[in-house]
N, C-alpha and C positions, 0 to 999 in steps of 0.2 A: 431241675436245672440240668442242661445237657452236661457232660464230662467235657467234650470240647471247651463249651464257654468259660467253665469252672478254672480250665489248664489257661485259656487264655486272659484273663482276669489277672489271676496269680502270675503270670507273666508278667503283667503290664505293672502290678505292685511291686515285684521283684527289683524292677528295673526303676522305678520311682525314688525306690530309696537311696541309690545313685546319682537320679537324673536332676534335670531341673526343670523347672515350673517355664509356663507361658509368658511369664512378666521379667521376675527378677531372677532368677537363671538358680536361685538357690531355697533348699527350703528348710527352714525353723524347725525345732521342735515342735510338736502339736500343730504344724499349718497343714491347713486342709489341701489334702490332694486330690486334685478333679479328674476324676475317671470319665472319659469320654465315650461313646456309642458313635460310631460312624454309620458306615452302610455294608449291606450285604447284595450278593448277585450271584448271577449263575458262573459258574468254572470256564464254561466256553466263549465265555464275551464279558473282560475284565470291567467295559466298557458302560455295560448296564448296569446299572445300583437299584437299589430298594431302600428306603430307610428302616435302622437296623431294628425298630422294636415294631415293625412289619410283621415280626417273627415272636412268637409268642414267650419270649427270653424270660429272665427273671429280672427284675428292674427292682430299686430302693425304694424309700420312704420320698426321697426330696424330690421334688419336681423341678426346680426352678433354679438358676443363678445370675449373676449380675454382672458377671466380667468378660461375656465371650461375643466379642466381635466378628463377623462376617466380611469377609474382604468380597471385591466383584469379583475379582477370578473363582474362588470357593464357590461363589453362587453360581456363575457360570458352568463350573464343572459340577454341580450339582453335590458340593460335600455341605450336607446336613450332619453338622458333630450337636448329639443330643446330650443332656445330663444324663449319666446312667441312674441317679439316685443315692446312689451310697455313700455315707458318710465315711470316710477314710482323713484321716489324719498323720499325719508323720511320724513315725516311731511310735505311732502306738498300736500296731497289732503285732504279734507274735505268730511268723508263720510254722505251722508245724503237719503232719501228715494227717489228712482226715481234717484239715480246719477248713470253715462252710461262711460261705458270704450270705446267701439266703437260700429257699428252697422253694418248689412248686408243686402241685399236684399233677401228674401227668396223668389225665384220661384219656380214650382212645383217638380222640381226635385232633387232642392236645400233641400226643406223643407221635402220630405221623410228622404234624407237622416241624415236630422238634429232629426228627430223622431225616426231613425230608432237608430241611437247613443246613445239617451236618455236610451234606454233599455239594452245599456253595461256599467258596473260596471267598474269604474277605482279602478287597483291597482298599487301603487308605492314601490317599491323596491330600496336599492340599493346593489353594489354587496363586500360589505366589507367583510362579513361573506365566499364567496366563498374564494375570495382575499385569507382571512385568513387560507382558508382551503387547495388552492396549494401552501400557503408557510410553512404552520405546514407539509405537506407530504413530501417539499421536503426536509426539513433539520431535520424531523428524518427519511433520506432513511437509513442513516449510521446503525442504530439501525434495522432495516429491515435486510440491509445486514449482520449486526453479528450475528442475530441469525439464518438467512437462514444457514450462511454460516458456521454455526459453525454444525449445526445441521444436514447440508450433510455431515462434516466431518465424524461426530460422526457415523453416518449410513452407511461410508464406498463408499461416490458417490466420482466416478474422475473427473466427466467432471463439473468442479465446475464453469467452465466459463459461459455456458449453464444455469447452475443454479441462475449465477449471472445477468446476462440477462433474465432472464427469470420473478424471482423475483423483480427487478427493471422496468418488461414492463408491468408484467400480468395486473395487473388492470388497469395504466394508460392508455394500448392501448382497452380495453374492452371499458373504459368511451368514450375517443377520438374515436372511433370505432363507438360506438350509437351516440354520439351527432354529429358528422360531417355526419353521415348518416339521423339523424336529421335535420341537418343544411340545408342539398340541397331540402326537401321537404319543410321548413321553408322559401327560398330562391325562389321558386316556388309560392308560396302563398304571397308572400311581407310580413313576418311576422317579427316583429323587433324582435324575438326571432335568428333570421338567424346571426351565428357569423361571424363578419368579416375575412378575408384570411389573415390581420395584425395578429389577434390575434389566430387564428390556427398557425401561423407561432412562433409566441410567448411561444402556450404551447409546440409545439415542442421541441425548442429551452430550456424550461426546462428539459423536457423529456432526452435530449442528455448531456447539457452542465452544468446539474445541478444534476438530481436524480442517473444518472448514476453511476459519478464518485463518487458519496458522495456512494452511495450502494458499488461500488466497495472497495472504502476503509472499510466500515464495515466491507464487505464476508472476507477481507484478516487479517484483524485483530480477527477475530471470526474465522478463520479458524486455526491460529495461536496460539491463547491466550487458545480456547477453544475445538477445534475442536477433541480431544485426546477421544477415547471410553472409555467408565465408567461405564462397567457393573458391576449390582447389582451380581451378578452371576457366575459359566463357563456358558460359550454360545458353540455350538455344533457348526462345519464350515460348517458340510454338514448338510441340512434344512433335517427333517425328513417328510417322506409323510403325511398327511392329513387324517385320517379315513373317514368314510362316516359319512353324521350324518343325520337327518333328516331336512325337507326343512325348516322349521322357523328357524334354527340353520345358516342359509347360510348367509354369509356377505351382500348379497345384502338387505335380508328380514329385515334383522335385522336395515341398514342404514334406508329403507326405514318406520318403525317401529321408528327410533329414534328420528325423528322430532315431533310426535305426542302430546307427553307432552309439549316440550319447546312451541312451537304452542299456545295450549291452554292457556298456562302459559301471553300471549301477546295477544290471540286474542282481546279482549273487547280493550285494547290500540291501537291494529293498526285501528278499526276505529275512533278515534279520530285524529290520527296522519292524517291517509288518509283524513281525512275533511279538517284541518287545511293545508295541503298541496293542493289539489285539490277542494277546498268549499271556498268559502271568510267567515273558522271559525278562530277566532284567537284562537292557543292554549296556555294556561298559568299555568297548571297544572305541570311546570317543578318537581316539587319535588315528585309527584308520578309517575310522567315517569323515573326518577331514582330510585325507589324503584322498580316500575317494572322490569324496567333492571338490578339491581340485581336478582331480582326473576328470569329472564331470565337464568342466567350467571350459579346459582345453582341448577338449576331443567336441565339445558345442560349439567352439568359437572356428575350429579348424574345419569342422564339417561345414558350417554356414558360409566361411570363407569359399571355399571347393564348388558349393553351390551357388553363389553368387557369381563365382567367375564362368560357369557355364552359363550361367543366366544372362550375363554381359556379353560374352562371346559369341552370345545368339541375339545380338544386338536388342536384348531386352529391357530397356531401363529401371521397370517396375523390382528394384531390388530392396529397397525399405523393410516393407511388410512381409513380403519372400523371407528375408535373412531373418526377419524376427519369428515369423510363423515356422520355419523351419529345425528352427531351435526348441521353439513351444512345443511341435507335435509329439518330444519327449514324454510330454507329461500322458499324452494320448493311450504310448506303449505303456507308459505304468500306469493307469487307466484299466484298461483290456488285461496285464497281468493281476491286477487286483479282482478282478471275475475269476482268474485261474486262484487265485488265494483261496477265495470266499468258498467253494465250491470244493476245493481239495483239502483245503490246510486247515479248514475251522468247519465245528459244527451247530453252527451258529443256524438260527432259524425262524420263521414269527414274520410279521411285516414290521415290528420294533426294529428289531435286530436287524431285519434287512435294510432297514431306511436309515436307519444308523451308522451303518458299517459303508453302505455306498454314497450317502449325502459326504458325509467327513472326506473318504476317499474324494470324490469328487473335489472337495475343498482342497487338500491337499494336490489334487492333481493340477489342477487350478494355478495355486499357488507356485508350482515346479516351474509349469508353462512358463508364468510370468520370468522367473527366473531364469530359466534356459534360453528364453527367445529376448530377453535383455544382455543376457553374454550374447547373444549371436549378433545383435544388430551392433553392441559395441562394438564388436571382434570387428564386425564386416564394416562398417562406418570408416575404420579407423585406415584398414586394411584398400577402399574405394576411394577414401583421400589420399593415401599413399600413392595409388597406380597413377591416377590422373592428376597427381601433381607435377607428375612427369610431363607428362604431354605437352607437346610445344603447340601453338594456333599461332598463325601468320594473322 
């Protein structure tokens, strides 16, 4: 048995006799206390796991027990918590120097592999936080769908089914998308990150039988309550043509141009974030990562603004998608700095590790987009009703 293991065992008993148990928060004399086995992985990508008796450990007599439930987030993140075996009970060992839980024979091939383990970092996780994250998305889809669906109304779209579907799949089939293509190379590798075919079947099964119907009822009550056009203005039926203007004036330049503030506005934070996700950093600086994210929210809404009004002033109406792509292309620059990450600040390697580190990335950058380019078209909406509520028409 390695000396690592041995320290970290007696650790985990040390602190049992303090702590308290998975159910009732407290434990009896003589009540069995369950030592758990998580996972192991390499040092340079927290990210990867192995299940822990992968590694040729020493394990108990018991194999089996009856009390330990798997939540979906757990499965998700791939935390396989094994029985370690041993029978442990409550006040009843006597810790003392040189006392032994069991022992193994170490043969030559035995004992590379026991050395070679020594050099990967165990991290444990478990998965409440996700848990909690596919159940906040899927009961506020309702609120998703009333504003999609009010807000196609408002713009005059018919095909509002289309739309309802569309908003109720774009993201979660994006995520579901990478991670199960994820999954099959995790599944290749024997990696306990690999999600079981129960729990794909599970997030499905939200996906149809939960986020659906809950979006559908928003789109029809948002289409209903809200969905009525409100122009600040007269609005012309026939779209007038478009001048010429010069090329930084062109929606594309200007999208591509709009992420460069907000960017900066977050760089110095996403590498911290990036550590604390891909590094074994703990981050604990919550209350300036919400300042930051304010600073995000109003240097996205002011730069969209700024952009919109050149965009108008070049007599371009096309400002909707402009103001919102603008804000998204955000996520583009933290995109591209996550190439500078992977390549400088980790040394991470494999096509696992590749596909893992740039699929996730990708989701997150995804998910930014969505966010930054929804403050922009707020910010700018609000900011397009203001001007031209002015305006007088004989």
């Amino acid at each position: 048995m390695s000396p690592l293991h041995c320290i970290a065992f007696l650790f985990v008993l040390c602190f049992t006799l303090t702590s308290s148990d998975e159910h009732t928060h407290k434990y009896e004399t003589n009540e069995e206390v369950v030592l758990w086995m998580n996972t192991v992985g390499p040092y340079h990508n927290r990210q990867e796991t192995y299940a822990y008796f992968s590694l040729p450990f020493c394990t108990g007599p018991k194999k089996s027990i009856d009390h330990y439930h798997e939540t979906l987030g757990e499965a998700l993140l791939g935390v396989e918590l094994e029985i370690s075996g041993f029978e442990i009970h409550f006040k009843e060992y006597e810790i003392y120097y040189g006392f032994m839980v069991c022992s193994t024979d170490l043969h030559a091939e035995l004992k590379k592999a026991v050395a070679d383990s020594l050099k990967a970092a165990r991290w444990q996780g478990r998965g409440s936080l996700l848990s909690t994250s596919i159940f906040v998305y899927a009961i506020t889809s309702p609120i998703n769908g009333y504003f999609g669906g009010s807000l196609f109304a408002r713009m005059g779209g018919k095909r509002w089914i289309r739309q309802m579907v569309m908003s109720a799949f774009l993201l979660p089939s994006l995520v579901c998308g990478t991670a199960f293509l994820i999954n099959f190379i995790a599944i290749y590798y024997h990696a306990s990150r690999a999600i079981p075919f129960g729990t794909m079947v599970a997030v499905t099964c939200i996906c149809l039988f939960v986020i659906l119907p809950l979006t559908l009822v928003g789109t029809v009550l948002g289409r209903n309550l809200s969905g009525q056009p409100n122009y600040p203005c007269r609005i012309n039926a026939v779209p007038r043509p478009i001048p010429e203007k010069k090329w930084f004036m062109e929606p594309g330049v200007i999208i591509c141009l709009g992420g460069i503030l907000p960017f900066g506005s977050i760089f110095i934070e996403m590498y911290f974030i990036f550590t604390s996700f891909w590094a074994y950093k703990i981050y604990y600086v919550y209350g300036f990562m919400l300042l930051v994210f304010i600073i995000l929210a109003i240097v996205t809404v002011c730069v969209t603004i700024v952009c919109t009004y050149f965009l108008l002033n070049a007599e371009d109406y096309r400002w909707q998608w402009t103001s919102f792509l603008s804000g998204a292309s955000t996520a583009g620059y933290v995109y591209m700095y996550s190439f500078y990450y992977y390549f400088f600040k980790t040394k991470m390697y494999g096509l696992f590790q590749t596909a893992f580190y740039f699929g996730y990335m990708a989701l997150f950058s995804v998910a930014l987009g969505i966010l930054c380019g929804t403050f922009g078209y707020v910010g700018t909406s609000i900011f397009v009703r203001k001007i031209y509520s002015t305006v007088k028409i004989d």
